[in-house]
Backbone as JSON Lines, residues from 0, in Angstrom:
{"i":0,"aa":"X","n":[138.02,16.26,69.43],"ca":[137.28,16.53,70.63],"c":[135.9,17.04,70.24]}
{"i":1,"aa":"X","n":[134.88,16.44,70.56],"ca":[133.6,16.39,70.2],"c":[132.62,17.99,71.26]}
{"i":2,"aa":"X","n":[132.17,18.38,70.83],"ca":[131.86,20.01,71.89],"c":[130.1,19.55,71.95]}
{"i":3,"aa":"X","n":[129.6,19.53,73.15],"ca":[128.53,19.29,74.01],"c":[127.29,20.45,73.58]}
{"i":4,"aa":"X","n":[126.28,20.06,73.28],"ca":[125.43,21.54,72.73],"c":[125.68,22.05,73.95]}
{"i":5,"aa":"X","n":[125.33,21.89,75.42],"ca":[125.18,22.75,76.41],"c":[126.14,24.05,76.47]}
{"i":6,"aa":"X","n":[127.59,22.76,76.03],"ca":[129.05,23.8,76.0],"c":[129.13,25.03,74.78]}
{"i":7,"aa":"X","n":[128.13,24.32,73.57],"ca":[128.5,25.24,72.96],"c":[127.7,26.49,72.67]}
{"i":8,"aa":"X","n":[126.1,26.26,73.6],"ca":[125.14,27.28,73.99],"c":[126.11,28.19,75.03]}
{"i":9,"aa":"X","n":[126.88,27.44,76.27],"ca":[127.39,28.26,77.06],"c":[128.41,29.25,76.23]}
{"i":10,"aa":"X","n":[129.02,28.76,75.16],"ca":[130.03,29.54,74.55],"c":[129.48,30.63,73.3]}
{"i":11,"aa":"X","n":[127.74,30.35,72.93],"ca":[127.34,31.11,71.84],"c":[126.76,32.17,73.12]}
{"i":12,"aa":"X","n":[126.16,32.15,73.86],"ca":[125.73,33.66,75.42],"c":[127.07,34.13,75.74]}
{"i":13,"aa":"X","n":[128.29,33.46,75.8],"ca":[129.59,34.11,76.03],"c":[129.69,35.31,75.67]}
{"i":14,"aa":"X","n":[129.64,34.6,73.99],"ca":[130.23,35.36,72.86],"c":[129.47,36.82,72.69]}
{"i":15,"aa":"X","n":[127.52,36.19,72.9],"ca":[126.6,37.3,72.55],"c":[126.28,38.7,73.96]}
{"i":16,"aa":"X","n":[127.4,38.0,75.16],"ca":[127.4,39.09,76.28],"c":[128.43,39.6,76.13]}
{"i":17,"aa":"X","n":[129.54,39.0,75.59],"ca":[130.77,40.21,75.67],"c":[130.32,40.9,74.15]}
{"i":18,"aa":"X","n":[129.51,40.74,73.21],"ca":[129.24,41.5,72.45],"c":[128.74,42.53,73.06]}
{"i":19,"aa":"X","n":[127.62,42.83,73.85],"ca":[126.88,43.65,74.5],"c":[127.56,44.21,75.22]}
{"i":20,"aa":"X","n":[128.8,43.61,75.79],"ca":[129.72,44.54,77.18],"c":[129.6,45.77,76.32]}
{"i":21,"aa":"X","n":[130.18,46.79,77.56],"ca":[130.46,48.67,77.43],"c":[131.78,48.45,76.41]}
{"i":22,"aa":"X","n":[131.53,48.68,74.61],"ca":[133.01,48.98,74.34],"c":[133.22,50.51,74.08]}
{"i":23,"aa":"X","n":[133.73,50.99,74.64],"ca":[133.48,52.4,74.81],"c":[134.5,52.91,73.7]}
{"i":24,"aa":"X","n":[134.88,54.44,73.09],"ca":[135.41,54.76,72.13],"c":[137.07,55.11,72.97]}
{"i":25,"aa":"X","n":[137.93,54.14,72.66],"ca":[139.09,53.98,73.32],"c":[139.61,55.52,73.33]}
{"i":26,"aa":"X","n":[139.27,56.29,72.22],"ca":[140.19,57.39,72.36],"c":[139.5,58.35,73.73]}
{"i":27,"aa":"X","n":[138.01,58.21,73.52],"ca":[137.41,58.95,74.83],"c":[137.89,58.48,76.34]}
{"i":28,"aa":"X","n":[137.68,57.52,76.25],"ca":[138.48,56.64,77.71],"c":[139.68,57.29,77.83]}
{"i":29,"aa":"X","n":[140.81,57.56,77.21],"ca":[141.86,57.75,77.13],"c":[142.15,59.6,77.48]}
{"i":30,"aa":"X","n":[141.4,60.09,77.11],"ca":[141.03,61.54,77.04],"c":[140.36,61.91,78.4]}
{"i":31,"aa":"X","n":[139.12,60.85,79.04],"ca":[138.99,61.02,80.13],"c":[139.7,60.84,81.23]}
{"i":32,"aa":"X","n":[139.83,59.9,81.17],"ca":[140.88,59.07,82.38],"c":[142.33,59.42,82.48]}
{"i":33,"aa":"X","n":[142.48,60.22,81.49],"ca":[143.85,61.1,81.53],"c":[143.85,62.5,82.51]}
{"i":34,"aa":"X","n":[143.08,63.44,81.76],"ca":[142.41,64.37,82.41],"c":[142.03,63.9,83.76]}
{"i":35,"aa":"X","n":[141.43,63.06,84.54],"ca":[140.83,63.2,86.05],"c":[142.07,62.6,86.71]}
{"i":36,"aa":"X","n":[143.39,61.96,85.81],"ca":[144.6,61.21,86.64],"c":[144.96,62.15,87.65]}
{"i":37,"aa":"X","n":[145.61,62.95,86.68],"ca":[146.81,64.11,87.18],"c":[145.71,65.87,87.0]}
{"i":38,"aa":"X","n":[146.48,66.69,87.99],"ca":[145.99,68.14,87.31],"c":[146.76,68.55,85.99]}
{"i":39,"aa":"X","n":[145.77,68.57,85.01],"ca":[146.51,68.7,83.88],"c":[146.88,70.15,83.5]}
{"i":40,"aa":"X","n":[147.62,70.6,82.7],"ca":[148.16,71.56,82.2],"c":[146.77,72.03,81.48]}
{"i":41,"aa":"X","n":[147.02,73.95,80.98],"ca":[146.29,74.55,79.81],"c":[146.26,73.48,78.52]}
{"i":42,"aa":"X","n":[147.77,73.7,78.27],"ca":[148.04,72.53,76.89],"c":[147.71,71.51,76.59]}
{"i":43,"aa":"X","n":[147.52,70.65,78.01],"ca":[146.59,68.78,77.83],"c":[145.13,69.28,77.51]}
{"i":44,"aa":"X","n":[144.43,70.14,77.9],"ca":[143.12,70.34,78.28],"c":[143.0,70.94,76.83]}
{"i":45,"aa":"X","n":[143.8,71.52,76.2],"ca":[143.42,72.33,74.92],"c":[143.36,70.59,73.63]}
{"i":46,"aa":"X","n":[144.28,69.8,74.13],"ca":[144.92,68.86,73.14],"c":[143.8,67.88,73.61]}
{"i":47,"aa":"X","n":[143.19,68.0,74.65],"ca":[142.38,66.71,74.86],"c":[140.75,67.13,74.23]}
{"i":48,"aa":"X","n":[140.17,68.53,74.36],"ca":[139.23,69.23,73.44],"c":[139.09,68.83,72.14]}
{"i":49,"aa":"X","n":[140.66,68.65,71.2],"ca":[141.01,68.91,69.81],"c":[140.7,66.83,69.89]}
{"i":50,"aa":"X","n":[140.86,66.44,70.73],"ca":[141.0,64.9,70.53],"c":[139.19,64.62,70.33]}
{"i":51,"aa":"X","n":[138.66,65.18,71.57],"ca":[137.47,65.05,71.51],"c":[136.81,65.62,70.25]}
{"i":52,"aa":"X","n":[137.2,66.58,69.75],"ca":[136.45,67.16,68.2],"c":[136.71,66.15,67.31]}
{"i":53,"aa":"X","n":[138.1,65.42,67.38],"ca":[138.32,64.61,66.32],"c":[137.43,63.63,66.63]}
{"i":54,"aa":"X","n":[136.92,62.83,67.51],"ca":[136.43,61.72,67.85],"c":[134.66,61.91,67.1]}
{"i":55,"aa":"X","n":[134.38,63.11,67.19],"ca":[133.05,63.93,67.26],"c":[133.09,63.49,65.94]}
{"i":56,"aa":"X","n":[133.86,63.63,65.21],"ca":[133.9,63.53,63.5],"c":[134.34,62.08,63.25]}
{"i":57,"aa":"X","n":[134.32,61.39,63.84],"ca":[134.83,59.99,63.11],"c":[133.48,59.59,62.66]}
{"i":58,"aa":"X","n":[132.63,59.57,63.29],"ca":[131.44,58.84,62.56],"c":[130.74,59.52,61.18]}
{"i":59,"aa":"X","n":[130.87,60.48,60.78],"ca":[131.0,61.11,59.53],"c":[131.62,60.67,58.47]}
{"i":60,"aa":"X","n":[132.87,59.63,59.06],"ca":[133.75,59.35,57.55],"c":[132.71,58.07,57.66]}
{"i":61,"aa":"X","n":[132.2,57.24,58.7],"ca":[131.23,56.41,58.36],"c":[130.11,56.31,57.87]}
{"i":62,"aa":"X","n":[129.44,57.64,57.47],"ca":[128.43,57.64,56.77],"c":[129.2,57.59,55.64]}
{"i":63,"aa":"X","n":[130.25,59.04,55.08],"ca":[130.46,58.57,54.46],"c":[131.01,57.59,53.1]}
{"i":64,"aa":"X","n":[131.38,56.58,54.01],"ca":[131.37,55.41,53.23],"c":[130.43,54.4,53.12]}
{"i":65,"aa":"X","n":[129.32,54.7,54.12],"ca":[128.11,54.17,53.98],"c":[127.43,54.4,52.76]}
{"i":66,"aa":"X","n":[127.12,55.99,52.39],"ca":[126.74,56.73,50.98],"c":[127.42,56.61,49.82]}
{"i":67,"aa":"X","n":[128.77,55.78,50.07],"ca":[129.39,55.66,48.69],"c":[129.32,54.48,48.24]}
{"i":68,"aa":"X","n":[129.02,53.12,49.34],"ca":[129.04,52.21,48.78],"c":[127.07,51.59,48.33]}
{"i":69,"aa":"X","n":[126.01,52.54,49.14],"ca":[125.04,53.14,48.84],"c":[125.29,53.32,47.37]}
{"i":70,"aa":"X","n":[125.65,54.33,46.93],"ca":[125.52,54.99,45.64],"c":[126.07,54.28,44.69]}
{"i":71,"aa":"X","n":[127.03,53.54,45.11],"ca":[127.75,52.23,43.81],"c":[126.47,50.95,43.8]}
{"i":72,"aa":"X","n":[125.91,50.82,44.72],"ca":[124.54,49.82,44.72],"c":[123.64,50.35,44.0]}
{"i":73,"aa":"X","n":[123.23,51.54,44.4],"ca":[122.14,52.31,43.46],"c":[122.72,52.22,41.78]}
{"i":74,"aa":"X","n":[123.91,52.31,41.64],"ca":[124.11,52.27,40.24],"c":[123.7,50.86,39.77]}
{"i":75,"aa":"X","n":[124.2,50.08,40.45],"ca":[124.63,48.51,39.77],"c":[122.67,47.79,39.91]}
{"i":76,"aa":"X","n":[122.31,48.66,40.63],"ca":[120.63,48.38,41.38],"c":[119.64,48.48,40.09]}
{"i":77,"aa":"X","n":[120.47,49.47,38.92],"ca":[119.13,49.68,37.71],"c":[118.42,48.97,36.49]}
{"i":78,"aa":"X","n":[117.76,49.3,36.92],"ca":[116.81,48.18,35.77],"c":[117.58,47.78,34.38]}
{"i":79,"aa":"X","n":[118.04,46.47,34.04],"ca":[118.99,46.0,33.11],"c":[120.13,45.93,33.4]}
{"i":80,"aa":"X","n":[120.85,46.0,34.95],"ca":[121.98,45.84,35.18],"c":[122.25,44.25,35.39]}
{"i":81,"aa":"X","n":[121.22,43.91,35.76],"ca":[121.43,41.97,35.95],"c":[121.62,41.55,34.24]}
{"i":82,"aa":"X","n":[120.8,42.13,33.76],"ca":[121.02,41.73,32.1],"c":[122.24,41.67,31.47]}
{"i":83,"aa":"X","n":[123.09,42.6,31.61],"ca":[124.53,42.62,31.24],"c":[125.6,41.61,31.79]}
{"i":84,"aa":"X","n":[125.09,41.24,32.71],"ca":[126.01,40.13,33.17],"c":[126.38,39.04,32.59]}
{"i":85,"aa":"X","n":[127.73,38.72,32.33],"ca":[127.6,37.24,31.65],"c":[126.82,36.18,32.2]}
{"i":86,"aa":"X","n":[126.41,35.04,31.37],"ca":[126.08,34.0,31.68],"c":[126.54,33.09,32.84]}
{"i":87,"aa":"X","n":[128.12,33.1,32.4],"ca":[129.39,32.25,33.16],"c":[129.06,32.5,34.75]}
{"i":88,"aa":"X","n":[129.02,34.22,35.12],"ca":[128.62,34.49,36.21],"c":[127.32,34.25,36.71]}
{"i":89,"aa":"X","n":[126.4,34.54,36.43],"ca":[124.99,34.25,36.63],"c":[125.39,32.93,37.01]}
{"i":90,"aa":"X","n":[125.74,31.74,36.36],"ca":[125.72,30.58,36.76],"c":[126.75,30.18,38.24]}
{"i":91,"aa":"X","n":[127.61,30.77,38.23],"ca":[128.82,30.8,38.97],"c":[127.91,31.2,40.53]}
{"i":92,"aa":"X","n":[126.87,32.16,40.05],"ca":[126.52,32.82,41.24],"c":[124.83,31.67,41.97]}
{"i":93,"aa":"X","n":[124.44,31.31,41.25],"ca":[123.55,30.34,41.38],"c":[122.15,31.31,41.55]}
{"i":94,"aa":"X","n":[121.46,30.33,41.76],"ca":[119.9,31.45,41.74],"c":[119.91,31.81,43.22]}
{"i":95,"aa":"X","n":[119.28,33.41,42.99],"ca":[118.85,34.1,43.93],"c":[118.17,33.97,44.8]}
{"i":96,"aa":"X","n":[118.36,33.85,46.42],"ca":[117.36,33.52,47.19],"c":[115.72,34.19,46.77]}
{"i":97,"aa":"X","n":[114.84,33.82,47.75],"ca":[113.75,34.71,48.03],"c":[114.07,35.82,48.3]}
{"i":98,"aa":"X","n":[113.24,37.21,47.98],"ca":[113.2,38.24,48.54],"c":[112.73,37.98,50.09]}
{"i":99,"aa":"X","n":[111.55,37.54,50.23],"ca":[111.12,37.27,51.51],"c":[112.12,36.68,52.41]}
{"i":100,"aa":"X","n":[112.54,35.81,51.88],"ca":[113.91,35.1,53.07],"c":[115.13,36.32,53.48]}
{"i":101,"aa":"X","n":[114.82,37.27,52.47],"ca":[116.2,38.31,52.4],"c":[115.99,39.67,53.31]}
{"i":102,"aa":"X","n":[114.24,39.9,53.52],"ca":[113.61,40.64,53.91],"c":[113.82,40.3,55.81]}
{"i":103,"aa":"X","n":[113.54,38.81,55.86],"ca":[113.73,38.28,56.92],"c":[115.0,38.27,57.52]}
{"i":104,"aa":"X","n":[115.83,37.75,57.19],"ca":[117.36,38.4,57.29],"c":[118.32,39.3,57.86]}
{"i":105,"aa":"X","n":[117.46,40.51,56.59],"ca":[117.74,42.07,57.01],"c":[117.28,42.16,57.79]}
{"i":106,"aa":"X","n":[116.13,42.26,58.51],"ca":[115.03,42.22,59.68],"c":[115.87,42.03,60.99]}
{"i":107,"aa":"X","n":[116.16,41.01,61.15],"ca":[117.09,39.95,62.16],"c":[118.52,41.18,62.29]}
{"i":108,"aa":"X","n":[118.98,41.29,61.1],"ca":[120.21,41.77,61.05],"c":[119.77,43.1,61.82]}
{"i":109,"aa":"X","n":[119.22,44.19,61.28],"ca":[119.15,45.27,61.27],"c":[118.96,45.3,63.12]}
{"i":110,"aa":"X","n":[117.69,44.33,63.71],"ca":[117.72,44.38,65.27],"c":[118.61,43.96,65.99]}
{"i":111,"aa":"X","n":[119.45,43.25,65.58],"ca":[120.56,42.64,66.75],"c":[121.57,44.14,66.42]}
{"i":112,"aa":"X","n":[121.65,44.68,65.5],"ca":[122.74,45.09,65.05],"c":[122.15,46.55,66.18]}
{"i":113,"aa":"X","n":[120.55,47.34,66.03],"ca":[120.0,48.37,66.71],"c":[120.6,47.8,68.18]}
{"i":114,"aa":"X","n":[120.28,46.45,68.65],"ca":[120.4,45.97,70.4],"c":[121.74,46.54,70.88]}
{"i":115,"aa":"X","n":[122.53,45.98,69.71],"ca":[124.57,46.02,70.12],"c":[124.65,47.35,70.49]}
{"i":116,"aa":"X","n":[124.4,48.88,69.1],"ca":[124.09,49.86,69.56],"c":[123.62,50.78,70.89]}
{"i":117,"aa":"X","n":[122.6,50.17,71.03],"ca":[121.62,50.82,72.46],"c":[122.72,49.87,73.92]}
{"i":118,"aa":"X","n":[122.81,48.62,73.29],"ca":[123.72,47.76,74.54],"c":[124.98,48.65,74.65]}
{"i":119,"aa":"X","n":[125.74,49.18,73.9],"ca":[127.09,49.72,73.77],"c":[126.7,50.89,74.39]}
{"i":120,"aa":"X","n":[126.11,51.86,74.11],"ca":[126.13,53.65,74.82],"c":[126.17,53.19,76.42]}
{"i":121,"aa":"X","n":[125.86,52.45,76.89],"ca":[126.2,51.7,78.89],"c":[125.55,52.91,79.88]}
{"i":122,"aa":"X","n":[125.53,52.52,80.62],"ca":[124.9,53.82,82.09],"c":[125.76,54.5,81.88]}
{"i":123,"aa":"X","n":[127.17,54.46,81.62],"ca":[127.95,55.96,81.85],"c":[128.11,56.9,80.7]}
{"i":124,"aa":"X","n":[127.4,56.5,79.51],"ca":[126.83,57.15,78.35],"c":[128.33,57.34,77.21]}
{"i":125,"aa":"X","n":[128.93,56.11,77.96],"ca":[130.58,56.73,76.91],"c":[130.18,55.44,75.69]}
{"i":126,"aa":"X","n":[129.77,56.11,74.64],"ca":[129.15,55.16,73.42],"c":[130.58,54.5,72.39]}
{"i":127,"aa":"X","n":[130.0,53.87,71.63],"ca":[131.09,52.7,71.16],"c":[131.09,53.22,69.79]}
{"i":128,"aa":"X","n":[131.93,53.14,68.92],"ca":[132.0,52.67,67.04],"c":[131.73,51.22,66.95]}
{"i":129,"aa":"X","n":[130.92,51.0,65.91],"ca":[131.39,49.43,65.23],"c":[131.53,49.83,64.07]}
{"i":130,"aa":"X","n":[131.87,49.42,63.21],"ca":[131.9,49.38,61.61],"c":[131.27,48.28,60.72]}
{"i":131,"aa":"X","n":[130.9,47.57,61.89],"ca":[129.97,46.28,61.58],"c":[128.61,47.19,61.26]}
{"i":132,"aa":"X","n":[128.17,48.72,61.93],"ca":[127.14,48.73,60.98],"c":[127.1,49.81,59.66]}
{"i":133,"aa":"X","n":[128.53,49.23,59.18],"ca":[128.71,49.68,57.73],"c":[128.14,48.55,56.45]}
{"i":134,"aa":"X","n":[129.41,47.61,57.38],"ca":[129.2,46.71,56.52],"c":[128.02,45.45,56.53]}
{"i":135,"aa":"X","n":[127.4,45.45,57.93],"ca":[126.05,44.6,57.89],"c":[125.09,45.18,56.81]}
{"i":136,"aa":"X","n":[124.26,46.36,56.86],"ca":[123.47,46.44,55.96],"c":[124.24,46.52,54.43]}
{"i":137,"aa":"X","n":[125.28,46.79,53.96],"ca":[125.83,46.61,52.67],"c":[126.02,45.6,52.44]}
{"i":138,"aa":"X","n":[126.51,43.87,52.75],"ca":[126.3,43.37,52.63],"c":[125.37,42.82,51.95]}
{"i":139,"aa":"X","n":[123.89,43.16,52.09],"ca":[122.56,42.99,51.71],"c":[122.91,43.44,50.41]}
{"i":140,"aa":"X","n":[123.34,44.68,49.7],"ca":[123.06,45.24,48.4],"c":[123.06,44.49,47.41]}
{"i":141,"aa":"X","n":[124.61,43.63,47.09],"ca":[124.7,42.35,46.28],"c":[123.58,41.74,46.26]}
{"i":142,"aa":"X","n":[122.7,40.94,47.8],"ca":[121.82,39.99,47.6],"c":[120.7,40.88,47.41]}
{"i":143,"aa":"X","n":[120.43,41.44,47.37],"ca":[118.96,42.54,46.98],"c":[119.05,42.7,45.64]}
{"i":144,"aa":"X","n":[120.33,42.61,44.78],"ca":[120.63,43.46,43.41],"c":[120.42,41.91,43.05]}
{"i":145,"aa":"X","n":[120.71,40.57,43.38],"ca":[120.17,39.23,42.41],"c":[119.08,38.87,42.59]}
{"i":146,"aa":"X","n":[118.53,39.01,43.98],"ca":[117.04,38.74,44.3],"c":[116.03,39.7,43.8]}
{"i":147,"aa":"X","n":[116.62,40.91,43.5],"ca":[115.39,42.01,43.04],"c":[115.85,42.81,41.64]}
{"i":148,"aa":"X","n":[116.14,42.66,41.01],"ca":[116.82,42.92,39.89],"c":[115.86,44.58,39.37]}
{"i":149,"aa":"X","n":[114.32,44.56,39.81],"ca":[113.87,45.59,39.37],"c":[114.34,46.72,40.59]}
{"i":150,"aa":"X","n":[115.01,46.96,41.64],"ca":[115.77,47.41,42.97],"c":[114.53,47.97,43.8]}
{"i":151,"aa":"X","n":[113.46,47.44,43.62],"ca":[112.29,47.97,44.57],"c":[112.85,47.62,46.13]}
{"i":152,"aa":"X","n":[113.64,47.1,46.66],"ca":[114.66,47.04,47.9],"c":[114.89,47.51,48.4]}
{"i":153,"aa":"X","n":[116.22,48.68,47.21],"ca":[116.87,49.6,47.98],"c":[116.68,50.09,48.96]}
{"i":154,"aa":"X","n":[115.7,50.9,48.98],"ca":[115.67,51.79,50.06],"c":[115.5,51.37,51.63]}
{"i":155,"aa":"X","n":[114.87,50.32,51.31],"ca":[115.0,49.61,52.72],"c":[116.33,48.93,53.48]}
{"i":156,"aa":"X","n":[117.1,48.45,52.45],"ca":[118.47,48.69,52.86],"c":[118.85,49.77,53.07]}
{"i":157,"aa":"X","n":[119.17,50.8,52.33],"ca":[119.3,51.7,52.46],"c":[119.31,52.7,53.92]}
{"i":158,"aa":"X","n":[117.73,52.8,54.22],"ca":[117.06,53.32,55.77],"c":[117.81,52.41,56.6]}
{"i":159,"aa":"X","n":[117.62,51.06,56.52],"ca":[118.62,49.89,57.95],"c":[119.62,50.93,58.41]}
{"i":160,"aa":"X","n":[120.61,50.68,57.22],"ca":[121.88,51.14,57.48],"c":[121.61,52.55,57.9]}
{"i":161,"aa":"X","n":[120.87,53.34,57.45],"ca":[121.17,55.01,57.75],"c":[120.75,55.23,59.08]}
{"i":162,"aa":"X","n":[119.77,54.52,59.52],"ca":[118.85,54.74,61.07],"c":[120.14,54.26,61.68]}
{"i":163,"aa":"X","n":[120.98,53.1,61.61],"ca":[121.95,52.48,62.31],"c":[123.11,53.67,62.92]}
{"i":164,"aa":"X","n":[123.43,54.23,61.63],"ca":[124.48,54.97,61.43],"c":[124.07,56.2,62.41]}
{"i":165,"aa":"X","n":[123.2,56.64,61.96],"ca":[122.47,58.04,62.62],"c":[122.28,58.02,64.09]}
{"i":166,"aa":"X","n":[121.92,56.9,64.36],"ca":[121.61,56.5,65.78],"c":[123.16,56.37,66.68]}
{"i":167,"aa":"X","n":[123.67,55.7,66.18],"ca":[125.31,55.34,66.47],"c":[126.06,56.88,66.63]}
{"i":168,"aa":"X","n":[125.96,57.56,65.39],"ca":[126.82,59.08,65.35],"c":[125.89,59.96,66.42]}
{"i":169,"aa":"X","n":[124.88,60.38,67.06],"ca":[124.09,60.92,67.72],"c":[124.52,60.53,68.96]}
{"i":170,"aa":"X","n":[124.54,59.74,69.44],"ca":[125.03,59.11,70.84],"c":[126.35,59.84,71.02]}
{"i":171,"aa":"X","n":[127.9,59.75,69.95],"ca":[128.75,59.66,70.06],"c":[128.54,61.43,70.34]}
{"i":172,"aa":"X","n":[127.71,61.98,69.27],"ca":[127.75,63.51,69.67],"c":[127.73,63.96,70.57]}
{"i":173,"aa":"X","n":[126.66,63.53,71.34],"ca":[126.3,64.02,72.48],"c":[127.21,63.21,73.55]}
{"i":174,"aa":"X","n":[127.76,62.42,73.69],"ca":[128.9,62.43,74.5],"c":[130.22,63.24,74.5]}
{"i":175,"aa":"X","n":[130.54,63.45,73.13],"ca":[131.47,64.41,72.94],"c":[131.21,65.56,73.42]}
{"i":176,"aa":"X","n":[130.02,65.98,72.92],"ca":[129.73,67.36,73.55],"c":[129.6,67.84,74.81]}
{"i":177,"aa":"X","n":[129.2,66.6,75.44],"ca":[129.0,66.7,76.87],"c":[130.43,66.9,77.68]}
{"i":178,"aa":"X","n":[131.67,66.17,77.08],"ca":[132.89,66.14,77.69],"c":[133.51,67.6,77.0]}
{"i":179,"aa":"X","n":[133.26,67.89,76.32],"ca":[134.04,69.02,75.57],"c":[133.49,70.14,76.43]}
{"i":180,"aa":"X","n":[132.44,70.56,76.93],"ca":[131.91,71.25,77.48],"c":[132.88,71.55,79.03]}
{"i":181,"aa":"X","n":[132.35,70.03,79.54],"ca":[133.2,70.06,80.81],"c":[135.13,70.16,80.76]}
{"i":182,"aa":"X","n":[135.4,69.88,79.68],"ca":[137.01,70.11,79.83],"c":[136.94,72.1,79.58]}
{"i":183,"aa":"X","n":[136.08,72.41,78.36],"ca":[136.28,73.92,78.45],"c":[135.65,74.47,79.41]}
{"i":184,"aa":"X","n":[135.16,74.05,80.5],"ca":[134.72,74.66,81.83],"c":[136.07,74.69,82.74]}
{"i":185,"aa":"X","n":[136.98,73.28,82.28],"ca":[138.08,73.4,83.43],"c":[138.81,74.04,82.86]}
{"i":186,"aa":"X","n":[138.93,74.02,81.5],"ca":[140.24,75.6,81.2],"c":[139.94,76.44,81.07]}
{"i":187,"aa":"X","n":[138.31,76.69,81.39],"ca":[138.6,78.06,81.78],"c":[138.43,78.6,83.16]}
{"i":188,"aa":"X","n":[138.23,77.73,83.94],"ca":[138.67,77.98,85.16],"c":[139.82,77.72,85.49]}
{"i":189,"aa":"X","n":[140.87,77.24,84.8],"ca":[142.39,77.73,85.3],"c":[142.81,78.69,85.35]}
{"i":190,"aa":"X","n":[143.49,78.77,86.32],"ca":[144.46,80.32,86.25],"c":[145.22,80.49,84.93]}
{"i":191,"aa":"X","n":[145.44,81.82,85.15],"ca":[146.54,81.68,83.36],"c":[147.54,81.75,84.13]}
C-alpha cells in the first residue's frame, strides 16, 4: 500500500501535535486529582506532600545522568583520544561529518527539543519530564568527539543539554512548590 505525501504530511503534524499536547507529570495528576476527588484524610494530604517532594527531585537524577555521561565525553573528548583508536574502527566508523553540518543539527535539535519543553508546561502550568532531553543532546558527544577530535565543541553540547535540563527542572519546581504549598494550607486547616 503506497502512502500519499498529503497522507503522510497529515500523519508527520499528527505526530508533531500530539508531541506538543499537555503531557503532564502522571504522578502530579494523580496527587491532584486525588486530593480535589474525595475530602481527604490528615494521612493522604501528608502522603500526597511526600509524593510531591519526590516528584520535586526526579529531575535531579536527570541532571545527574546528564553530568555523568557529560563527564565520560569530556574524558573520551581529549586531545589524542581519536589517536588510540584502532584502525579497524576508524574505518568501521567511516569519516566524520562536517562540524558545520553537526553545528546545524544540534541547532535544530536543541530548538524543537526548547519548543516540546515550553509546549509541555500548558496554561494549567502542570509541566512534563522527557528524557529525550537527556539523551538528544548526548547523542551529539560521539559525533562531536569524530568530527572535532581537538573537543573545541564540548561545551556547546554541553550548555544545549544543561539550559534544556535547567529549564525543564525549574518549571517542575515551581509547580511542585506551588501544590505543596496549597496541600500544606489544607492540612493545616484541618481539624485535628
Amino acid at each position: 500500500m503506497q502512502t500519499l505525501p498529503g497522507e503522510r504530511r497529515n500523519a508527520m503534524s499528527g505526530h508533531a501535535i500530539g508531541q506538543m499536547k499537555k503531557k503532564t507529570a502522571s504522578a502530579a495528576d494523580h496527587i491532584v486529582e486525588g486530593s480535589v476527588a474525595h475530602p481527604p484524610c490528615r494521612e493522604q494530604l501528608s502522603k500526597d506532600i511526600e509524593q510531591l517532594h519526590a516528584l520535586s527531585r526526579r529531575g535531579l537524577w536527570g541532571l545527574i545522568l546528564f553530568l555523568s555521561l557529560s563527564a565520560v565525553a569530556l574524558c573520551l573528548n581529549q586531545p589524542g583520544a581519536w589517536l588510540r583508536v584502532p584502525a579497524e574502527i576508524k574505518e568501521m566508523v567511516g569519516p566524520s561529518p562536517p562540524a558545520e553540518l553537526l553545528h546545524v543539527a544540534l541547532g535544530v535539535s536543541w530548538f524543537s527539543a526548547l519548543v516540546l519543553v515550553l509546549g509541555r508546561r500548558g496554561a494549567d502550568g502542570k509541566p512534563g519530564y522527557n528524557w529525550y532531553n537527556i539523551g538528544l543532546p548526548a547523542v551529539f558527544y560521539p559525533l562531536y568527539i569524530f568530527a572535532d577530535p581537538t573537543g573545541t565543541c564540548f561545551p556547546a553540547v554541553f550548555a544545549a543539554g544543561l539550559v534544556l535540563l535547567l529549564l525543564e527542572h525549574a518549571f517542575v519546581i515551581s509547580y511542585t512548590g506551588k501544590e505543596i504549598r496549597k496541600e500544606t494550607q489544607r492540612l493545616q486547616a484541618m481539624p485535628e
